[in-house]
CHARMM-style PDB file with segment names, atoms N, HN, CA, C and O in Angstrom:
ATOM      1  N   UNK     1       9.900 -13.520   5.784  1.00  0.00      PROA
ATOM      2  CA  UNK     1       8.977 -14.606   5.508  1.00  0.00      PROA
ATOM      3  C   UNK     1       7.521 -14.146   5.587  1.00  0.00      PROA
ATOM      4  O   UNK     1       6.709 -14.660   4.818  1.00  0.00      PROA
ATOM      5  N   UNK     2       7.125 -13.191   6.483  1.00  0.00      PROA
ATOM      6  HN  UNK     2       7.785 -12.773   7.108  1.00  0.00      PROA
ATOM      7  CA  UNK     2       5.553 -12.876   6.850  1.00  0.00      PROA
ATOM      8  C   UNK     2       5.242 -12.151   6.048  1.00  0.00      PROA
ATOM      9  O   UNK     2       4.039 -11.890   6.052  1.00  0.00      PROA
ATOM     10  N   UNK     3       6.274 -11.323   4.760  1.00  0.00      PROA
ATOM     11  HN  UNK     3       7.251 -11.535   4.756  1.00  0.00      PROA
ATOM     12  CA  UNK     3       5.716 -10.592   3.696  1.00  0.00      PROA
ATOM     13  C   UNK     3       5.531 -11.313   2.276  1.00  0.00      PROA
ATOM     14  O   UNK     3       5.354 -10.706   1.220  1.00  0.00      PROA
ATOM     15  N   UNK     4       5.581 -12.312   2.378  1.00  0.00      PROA
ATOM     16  HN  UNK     4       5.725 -12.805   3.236  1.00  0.00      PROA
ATOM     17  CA  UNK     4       5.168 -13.180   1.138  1.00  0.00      PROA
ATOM     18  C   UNK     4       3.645 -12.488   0.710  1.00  0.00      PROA
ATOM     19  O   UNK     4       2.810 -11.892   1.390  1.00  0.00      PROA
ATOM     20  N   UNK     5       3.696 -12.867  -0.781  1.00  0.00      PROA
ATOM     21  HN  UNK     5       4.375 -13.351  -1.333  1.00  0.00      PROA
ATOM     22  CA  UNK     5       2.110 -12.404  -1.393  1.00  0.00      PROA
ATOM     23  C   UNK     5       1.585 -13.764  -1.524  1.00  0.00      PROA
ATOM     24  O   UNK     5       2.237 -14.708  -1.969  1.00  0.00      PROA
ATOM     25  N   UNK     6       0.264 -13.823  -1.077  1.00  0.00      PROA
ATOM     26  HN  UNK     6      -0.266 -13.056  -0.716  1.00  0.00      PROA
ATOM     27  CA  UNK     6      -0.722 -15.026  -1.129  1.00  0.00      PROA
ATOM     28  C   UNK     6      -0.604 -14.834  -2.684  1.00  0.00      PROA
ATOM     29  O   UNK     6      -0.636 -15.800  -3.447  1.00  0.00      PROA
ATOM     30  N   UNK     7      -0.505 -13.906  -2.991  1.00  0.00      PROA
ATOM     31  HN  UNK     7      -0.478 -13.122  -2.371  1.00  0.00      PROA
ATOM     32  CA  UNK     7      -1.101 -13.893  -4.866  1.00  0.00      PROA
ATOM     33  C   UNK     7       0.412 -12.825  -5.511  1.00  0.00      PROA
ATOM     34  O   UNK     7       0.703 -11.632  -5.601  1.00  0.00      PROA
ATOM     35  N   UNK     8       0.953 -14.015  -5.797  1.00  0.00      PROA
ATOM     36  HN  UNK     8       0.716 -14.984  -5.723  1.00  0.00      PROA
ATOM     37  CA  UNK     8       2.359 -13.424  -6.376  1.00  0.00      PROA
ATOM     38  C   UNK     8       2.459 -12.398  -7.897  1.00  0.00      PROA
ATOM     39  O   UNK     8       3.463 -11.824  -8.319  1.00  0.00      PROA
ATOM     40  N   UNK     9       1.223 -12.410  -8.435  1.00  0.00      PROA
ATOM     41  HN  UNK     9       0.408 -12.876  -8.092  1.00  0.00      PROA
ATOM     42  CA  UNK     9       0.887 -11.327  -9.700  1.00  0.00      PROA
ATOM     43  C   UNK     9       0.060 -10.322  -9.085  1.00  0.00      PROA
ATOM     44  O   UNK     9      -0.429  -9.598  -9.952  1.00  0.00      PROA
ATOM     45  N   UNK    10      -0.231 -10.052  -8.091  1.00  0.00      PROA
ATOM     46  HN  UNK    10       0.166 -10.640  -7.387  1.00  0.00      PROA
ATOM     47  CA  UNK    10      -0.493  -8.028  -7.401  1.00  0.00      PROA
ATOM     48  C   UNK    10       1.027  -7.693  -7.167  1.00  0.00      PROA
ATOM     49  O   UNK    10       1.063  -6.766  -7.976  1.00  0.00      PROA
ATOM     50  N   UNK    11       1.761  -7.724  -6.884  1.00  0.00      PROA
ATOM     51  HN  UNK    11       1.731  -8.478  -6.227  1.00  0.00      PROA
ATOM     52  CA  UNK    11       2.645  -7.329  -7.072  1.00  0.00      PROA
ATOM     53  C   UNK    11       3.047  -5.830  -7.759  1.00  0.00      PROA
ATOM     54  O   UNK    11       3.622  -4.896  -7.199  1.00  0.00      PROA
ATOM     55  N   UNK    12       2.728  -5.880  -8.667  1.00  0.00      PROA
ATOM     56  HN  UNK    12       2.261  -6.638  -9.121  1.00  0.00      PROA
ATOM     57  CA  UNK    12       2.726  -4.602  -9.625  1.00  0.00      PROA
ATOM     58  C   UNK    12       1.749  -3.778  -9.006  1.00  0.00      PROA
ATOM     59  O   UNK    12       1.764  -2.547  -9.012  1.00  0.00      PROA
ATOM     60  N   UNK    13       0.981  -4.439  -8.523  1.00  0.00      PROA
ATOM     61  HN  UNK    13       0.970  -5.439  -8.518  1.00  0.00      PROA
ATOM     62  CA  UNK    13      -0.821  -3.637  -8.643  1.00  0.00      PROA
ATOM     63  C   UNK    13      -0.082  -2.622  -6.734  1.00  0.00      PROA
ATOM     64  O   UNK    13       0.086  -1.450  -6.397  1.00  0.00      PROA
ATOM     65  N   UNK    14       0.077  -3.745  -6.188  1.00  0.00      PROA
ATOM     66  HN  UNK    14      -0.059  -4.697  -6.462  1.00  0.00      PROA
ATOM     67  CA  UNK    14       0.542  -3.231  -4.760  1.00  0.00      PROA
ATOM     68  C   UNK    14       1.470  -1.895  -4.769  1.00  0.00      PROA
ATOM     69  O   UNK    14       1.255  -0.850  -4.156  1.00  0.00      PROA
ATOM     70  N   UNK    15       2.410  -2.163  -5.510  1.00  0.00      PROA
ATOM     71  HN  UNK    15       2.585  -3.012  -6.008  1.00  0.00      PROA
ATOM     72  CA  UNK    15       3.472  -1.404  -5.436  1.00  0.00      PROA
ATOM     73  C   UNK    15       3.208   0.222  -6.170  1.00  0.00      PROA
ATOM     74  O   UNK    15       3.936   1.203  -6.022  1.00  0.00      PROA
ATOM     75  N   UNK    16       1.986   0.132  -6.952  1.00  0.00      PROA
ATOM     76  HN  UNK    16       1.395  -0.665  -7.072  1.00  0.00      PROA
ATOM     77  CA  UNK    16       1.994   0.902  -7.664  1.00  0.00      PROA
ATOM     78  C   UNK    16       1.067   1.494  -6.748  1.00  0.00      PROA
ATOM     79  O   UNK    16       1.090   2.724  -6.795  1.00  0.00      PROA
ATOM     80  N   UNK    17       0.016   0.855  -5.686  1.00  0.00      PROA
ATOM     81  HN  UNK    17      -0.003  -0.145  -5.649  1.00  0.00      PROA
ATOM     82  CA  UNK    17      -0.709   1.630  -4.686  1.00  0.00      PROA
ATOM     83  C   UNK    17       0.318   2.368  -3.494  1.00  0.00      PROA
ATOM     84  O   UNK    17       0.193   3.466  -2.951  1.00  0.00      PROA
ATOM     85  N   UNK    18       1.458   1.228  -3.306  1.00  0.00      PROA
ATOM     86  HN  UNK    18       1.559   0.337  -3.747  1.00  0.00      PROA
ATOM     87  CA  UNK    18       2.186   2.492  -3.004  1.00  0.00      PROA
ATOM     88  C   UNK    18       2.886   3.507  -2.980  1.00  0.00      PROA
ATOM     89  O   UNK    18       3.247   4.145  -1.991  1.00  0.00      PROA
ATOM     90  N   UNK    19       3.130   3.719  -4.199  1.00  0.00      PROA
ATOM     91  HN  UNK    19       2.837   3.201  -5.003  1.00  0.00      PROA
ATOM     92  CA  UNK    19       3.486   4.815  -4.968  1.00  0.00      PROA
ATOM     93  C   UNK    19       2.403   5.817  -4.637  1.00  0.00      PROA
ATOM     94  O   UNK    19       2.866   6.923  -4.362  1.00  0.00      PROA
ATOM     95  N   UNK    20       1.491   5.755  -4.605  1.00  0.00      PROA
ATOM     96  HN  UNK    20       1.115   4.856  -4.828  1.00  0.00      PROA
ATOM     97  CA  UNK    20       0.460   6.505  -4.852  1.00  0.00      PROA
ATOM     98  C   UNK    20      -0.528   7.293  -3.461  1.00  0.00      PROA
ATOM     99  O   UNK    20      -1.124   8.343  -3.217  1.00  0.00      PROA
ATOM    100  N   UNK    21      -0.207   6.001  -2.841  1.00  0.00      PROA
ATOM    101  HN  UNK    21       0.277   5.148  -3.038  1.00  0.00      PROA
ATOM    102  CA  UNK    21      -0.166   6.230  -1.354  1.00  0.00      PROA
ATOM    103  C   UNK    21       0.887   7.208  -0.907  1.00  0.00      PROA
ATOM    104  O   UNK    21       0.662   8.404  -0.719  1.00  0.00      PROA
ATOM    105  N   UNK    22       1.763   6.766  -0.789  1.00  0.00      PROA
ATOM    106  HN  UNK    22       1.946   5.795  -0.942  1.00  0.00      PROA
ATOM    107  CA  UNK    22       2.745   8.086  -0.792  1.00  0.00      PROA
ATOM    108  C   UNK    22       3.107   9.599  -1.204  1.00  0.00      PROA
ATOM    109  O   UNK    22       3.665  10.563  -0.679  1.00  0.00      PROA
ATOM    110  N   UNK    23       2.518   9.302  -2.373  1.00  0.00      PROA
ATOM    111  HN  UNK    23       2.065   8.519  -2.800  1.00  0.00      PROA
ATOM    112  CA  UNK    23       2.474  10.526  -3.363  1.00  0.00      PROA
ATOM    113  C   UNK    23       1.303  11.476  -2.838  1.00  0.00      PROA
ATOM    114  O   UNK    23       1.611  12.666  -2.768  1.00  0.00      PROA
ATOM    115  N   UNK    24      -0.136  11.089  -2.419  1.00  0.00      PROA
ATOM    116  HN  UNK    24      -0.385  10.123  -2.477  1.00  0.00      PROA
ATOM    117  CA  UNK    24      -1.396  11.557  -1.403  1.00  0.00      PROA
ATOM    118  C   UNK    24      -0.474  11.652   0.087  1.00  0.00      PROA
ATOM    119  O   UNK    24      -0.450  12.826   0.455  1.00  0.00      PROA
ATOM    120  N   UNK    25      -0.059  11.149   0.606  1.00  0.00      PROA
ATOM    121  HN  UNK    25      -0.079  10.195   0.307  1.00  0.00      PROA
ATOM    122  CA  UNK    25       0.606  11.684   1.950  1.00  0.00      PROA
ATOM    123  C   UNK    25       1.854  12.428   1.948  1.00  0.00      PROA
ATOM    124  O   UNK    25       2.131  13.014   2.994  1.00  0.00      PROA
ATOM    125  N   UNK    26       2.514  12.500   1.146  1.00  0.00      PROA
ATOM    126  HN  UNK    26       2.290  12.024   0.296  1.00  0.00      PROA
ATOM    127  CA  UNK    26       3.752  13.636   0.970  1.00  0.00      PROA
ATOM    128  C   UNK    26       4.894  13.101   1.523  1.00  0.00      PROA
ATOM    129  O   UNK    26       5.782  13.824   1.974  1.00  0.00      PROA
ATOM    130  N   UNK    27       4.980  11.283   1.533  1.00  0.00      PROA
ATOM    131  HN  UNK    27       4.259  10.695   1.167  1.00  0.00      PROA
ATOM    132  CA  UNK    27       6.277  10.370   2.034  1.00  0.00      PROA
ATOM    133  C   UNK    27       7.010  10.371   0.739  1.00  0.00      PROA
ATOM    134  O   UNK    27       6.670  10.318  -0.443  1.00  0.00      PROA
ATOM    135  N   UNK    28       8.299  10.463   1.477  1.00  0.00      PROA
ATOM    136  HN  UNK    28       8.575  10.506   2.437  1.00  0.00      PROA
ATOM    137  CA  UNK    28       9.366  10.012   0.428  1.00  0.00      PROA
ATOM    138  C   UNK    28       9.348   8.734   0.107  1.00  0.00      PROA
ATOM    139  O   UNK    28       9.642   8.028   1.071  1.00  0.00      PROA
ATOM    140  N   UNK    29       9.128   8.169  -0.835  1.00  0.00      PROA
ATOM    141  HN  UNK    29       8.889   8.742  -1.619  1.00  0.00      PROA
ATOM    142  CA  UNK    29       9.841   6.599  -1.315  1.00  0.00      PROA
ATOM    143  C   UNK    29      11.276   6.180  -1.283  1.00  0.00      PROA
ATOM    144  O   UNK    29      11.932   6.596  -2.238  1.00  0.00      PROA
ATOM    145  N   UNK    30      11.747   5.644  -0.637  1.00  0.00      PROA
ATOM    146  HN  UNK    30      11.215   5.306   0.139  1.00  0.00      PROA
ATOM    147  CA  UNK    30      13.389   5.800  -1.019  1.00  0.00      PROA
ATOM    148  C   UNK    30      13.467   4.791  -2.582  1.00  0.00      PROA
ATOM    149  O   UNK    30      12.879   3.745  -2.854  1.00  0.00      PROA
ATOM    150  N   UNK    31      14.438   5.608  -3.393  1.00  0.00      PROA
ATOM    151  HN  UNK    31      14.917   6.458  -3.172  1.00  0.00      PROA
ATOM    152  CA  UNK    31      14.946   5.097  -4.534  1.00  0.00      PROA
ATOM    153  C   UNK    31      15.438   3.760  -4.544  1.00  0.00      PROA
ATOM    154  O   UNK    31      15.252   2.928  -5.432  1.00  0.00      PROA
ATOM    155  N   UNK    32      16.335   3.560  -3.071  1.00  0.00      PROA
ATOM    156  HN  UNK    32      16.486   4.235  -2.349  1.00  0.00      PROA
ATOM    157  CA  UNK    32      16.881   2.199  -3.940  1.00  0.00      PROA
ATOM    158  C   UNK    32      16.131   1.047  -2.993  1.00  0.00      PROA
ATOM    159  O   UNK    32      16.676  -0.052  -2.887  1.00  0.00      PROA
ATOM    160  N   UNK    33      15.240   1.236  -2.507  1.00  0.00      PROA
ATOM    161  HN  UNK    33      14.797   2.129  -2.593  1.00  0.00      PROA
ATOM    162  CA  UNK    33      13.840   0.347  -1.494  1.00  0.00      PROA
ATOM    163  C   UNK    33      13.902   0.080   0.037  1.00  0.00      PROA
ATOM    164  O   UNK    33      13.131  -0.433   0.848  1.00  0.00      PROA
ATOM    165  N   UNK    34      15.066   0.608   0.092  1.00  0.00      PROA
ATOM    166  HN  UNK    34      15.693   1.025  -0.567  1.00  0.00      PROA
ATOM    167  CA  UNK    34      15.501   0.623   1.583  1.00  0.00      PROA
ATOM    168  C   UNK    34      14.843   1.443   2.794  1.00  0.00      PROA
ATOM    169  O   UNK    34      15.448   2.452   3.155  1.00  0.00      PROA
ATOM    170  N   UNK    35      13.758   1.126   3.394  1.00  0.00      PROA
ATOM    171  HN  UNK    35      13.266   0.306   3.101  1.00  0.00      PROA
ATOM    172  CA  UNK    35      13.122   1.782   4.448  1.00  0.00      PROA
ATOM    173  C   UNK    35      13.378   2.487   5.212  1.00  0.00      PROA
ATOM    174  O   UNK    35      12.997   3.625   5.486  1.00  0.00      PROA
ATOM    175  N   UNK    36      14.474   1.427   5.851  1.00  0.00      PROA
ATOM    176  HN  UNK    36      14.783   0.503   5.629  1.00  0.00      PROA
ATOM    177  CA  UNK    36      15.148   1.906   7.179  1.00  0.00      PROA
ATOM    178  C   UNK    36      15.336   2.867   7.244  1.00  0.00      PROA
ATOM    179  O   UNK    36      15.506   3.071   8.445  1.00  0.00      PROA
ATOM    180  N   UNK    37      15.477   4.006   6.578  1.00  0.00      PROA
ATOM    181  HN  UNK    37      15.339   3.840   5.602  1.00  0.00      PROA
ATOM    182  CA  UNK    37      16.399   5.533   7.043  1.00  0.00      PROA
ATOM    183  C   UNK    37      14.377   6.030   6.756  1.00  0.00      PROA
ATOM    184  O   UNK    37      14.284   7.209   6.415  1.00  0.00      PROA
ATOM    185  N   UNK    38      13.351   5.491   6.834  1.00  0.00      PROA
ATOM    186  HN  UNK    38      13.427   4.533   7.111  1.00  0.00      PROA
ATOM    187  CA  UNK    38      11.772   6.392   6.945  1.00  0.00      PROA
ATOM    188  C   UNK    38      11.177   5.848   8.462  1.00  0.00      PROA
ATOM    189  O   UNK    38      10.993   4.792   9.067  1.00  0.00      PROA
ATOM    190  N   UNK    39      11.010   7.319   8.640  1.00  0.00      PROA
ATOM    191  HN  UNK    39      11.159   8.177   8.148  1.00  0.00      PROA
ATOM    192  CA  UNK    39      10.399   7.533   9.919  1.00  0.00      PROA
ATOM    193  C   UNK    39       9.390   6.543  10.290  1.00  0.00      PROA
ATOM    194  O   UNK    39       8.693   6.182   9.342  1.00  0.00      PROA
ATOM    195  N   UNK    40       9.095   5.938  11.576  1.00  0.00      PROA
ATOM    196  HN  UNK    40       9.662   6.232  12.346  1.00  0.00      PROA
ATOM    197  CA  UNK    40       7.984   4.949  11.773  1.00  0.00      PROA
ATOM    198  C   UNK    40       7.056   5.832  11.598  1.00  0.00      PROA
ATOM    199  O   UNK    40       6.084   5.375  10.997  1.00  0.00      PROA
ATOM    200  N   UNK    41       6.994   6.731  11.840  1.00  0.00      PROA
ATOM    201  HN  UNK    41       7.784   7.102  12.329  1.00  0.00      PROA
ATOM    202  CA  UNK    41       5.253   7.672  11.758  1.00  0.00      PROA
ATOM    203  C   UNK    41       5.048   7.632   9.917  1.00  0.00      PROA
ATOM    204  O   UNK    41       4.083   7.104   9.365  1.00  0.00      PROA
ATOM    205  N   UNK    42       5.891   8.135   9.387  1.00  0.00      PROA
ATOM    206  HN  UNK    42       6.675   8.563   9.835  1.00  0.00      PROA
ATOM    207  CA  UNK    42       5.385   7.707   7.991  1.00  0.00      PROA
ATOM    208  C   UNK    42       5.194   6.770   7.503  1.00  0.00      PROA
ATOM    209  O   UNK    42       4.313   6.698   6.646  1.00  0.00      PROA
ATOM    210  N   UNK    43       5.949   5.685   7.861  1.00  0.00      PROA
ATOM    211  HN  UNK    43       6.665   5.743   8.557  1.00  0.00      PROA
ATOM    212  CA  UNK    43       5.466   3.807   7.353  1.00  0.00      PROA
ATOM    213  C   UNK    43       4.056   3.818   8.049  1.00  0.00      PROA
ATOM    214  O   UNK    43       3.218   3.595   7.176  1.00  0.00      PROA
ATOM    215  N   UNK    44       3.615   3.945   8.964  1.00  0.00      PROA
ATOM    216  HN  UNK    44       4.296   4.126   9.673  1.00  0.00      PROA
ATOM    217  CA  UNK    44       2.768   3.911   9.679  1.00  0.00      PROA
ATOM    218  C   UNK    44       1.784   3.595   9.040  1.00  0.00      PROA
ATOM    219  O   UNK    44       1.169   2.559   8.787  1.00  0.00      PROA
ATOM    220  N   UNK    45       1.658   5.645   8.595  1.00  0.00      PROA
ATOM    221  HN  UNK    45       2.158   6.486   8.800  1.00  0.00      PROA
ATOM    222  CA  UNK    45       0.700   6.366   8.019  1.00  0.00      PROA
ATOM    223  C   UNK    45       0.195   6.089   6.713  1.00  0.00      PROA
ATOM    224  O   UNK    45      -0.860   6.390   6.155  1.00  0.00      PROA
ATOM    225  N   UNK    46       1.559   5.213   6.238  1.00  0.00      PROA
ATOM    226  HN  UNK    46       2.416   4.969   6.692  1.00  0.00      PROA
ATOM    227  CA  UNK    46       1.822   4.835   4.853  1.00  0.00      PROA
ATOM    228  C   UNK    46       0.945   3.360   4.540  1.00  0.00      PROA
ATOM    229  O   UNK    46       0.380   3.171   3.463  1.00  0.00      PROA
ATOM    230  N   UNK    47       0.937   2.297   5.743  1.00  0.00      PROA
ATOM    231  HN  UNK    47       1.396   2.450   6.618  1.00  0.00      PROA
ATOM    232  CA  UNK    47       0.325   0.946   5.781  1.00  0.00      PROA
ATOM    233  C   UNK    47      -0.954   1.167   6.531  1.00  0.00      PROA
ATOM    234  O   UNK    47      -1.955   0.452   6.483  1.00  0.00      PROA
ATOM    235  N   UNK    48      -0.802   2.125   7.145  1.00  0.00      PROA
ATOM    236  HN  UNK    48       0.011   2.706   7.185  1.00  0.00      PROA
ATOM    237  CA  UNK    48      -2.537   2.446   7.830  1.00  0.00      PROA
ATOM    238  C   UNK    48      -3.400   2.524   6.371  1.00  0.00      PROA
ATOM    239  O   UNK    48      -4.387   1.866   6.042  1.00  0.00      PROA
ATOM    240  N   UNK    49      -2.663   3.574   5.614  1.00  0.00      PROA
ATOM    241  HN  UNK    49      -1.861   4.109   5.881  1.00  0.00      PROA
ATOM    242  CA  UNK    49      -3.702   4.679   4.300  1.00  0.00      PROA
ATOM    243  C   UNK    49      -3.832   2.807   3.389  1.00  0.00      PROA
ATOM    244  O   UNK    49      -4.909   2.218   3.289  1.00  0.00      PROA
ATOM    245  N   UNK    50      -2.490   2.236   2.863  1.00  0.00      PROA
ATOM    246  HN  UNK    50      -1.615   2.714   2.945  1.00  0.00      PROA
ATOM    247  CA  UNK    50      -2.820   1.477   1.788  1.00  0.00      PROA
ATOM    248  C   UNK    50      -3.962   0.245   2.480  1.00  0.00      PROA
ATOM    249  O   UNK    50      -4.682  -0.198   1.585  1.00  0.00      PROA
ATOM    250  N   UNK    51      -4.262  -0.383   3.881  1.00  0.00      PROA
ATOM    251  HN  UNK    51      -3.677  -0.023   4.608  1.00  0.00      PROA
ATOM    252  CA  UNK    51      -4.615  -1.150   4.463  1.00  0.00      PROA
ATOM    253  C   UNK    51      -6.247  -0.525   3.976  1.00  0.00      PROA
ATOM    254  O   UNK    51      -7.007  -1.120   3.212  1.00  0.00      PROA
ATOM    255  N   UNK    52      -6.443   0.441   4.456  1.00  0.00      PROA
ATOM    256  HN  UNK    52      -5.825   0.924   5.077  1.00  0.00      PROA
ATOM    257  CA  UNK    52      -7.857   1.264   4.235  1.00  0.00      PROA
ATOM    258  C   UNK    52      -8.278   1.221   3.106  1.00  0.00      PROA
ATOM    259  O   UNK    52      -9.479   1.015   2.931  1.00  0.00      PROA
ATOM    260  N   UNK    53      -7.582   1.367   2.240  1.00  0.00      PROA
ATOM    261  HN  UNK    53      -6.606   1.534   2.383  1.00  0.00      PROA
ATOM    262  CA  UNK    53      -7.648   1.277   0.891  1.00  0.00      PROA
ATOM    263  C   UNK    53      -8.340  -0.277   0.008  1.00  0.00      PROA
ATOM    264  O   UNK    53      -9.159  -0.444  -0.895  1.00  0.00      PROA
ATOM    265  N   UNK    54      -7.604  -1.063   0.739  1.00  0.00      PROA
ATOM    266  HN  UNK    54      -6.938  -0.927   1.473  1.00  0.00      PROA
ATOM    267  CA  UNK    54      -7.244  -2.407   0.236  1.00  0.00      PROA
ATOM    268  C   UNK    54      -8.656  -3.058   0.738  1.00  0.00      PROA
ATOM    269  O   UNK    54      -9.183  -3.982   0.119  1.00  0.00      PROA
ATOM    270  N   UNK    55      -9.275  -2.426   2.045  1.00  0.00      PROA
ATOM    271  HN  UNK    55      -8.847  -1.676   2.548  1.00  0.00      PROA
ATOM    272  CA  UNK    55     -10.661  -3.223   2.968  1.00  0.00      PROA
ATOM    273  C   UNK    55     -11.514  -2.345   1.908  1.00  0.00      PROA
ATOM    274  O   UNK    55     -12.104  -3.054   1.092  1.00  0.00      PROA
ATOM    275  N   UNK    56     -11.668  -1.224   1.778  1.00  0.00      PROA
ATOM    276  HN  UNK    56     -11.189  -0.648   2.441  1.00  0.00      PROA
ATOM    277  CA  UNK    56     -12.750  -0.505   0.739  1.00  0.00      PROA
ATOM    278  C   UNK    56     -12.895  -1.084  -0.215  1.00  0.00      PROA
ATOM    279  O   UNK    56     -13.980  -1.653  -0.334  1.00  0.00      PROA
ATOM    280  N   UNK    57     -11.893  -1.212  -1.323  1.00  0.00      PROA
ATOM    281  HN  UNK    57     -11.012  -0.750  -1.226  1.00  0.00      PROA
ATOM    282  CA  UNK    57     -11.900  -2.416  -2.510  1.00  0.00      PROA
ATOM    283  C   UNK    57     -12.299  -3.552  -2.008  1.00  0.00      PROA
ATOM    284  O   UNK    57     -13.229  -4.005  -2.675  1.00  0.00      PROA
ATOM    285  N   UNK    58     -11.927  -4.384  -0.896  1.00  0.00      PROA
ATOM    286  HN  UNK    58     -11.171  -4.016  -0.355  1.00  0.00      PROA
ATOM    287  CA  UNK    58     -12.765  -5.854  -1.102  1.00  0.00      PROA
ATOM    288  C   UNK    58     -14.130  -5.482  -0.183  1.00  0.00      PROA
ATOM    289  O   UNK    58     -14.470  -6.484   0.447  1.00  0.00      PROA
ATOM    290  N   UNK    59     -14.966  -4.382   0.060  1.00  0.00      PROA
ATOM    291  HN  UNK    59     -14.691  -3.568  -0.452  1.00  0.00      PROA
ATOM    292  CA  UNK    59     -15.826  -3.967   0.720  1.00  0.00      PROA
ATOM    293  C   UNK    59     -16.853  -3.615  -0.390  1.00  0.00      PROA
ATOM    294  O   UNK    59     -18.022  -3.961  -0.218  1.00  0.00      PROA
ATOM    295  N   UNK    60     -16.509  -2.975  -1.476  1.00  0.00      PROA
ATOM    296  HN  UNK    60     -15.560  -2.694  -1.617  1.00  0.00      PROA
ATOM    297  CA  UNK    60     -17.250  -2.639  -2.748  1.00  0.00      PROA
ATOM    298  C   UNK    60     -17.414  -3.999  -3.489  1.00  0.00      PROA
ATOM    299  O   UNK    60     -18.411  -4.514  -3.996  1.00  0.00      PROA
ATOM    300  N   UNK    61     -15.866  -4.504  -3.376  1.00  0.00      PROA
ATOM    301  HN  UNK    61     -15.055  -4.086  -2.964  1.00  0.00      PROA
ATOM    302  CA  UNK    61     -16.187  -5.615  -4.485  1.00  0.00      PROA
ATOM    303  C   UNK    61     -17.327  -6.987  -4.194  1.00  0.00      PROA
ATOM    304  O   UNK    61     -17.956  -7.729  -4.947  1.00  0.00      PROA
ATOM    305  N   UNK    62     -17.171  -6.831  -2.345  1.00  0.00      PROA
ATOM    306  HN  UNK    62     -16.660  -6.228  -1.733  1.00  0.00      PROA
ATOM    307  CA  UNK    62     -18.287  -7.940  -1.891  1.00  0.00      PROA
ATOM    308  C   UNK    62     -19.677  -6.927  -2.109  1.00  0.00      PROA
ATOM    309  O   UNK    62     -20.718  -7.475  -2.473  1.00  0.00      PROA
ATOM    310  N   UNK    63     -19.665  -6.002  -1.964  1.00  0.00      PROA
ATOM    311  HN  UNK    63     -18.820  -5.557  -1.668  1.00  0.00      PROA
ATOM    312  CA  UNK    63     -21.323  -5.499  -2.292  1.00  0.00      PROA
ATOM    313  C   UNK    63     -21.655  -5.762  -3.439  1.00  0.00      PROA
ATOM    314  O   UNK    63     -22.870  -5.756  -3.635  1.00  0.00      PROA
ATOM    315  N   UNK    64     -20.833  -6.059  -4.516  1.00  0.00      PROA
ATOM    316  HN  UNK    64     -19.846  -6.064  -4.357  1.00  0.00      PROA
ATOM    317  CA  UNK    64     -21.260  -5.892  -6.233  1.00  0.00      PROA
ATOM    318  C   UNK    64     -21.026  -5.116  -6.994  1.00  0.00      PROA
ATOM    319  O   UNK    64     -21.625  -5.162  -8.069  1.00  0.00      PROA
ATOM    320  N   UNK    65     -19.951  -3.975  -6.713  1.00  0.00      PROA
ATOM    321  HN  UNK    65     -19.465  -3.938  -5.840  1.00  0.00      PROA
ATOM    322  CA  UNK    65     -19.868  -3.416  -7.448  1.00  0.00      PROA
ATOM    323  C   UNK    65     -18.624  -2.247  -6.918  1.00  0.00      PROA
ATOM    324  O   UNK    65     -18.518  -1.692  -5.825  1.00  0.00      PROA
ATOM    325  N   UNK    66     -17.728  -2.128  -8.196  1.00  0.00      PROA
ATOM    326  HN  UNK    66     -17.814  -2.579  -9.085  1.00  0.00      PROA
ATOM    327  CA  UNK    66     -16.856  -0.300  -7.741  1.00  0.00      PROA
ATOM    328  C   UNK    66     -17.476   0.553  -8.151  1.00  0.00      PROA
ATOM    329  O   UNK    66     -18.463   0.384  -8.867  1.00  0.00      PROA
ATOM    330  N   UNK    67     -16.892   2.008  -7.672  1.00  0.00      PROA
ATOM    331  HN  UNK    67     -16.090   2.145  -7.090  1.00  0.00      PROA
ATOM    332  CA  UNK    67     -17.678   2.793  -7.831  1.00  0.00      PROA
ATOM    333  C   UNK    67     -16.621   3.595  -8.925  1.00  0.00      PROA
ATOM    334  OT1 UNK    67     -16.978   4.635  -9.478  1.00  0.00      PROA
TER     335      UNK     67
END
């Protein structure tokens, strides 16, 4: 229930940051979406990096501008 999207069309946009997120930290994605068998230090590392990510974008976007 606590992972609902306030905004049900990022979706794509999310998923594809974490792809990408992952792909910059050297985590496996599991294929069929199942977590459980990834280390807590890599989810971690994995929602720490996209969280950072996500405050920079609405940090630029409240200044006026991306870069």
């Amino acid at each position: 229930m606590a992972n609902q999207l306030i905004v049900p069309q990022a979706t794509q946009a999310l998923n594809q940051m974490k792809l990408e997120a992952a792909q910059e930290l050297g985590v496996q994605i599991p294929a069929d979406g199942y977590y459980g068998n990834v280390s807590t230090r890599d989810a971690g590392s994995l929602g720490g990096y996209i969280t950072k990510k996500l405050v920079q974008m609405a940090e630029q976007q409240l200044s006026g501008g991306f870069r």
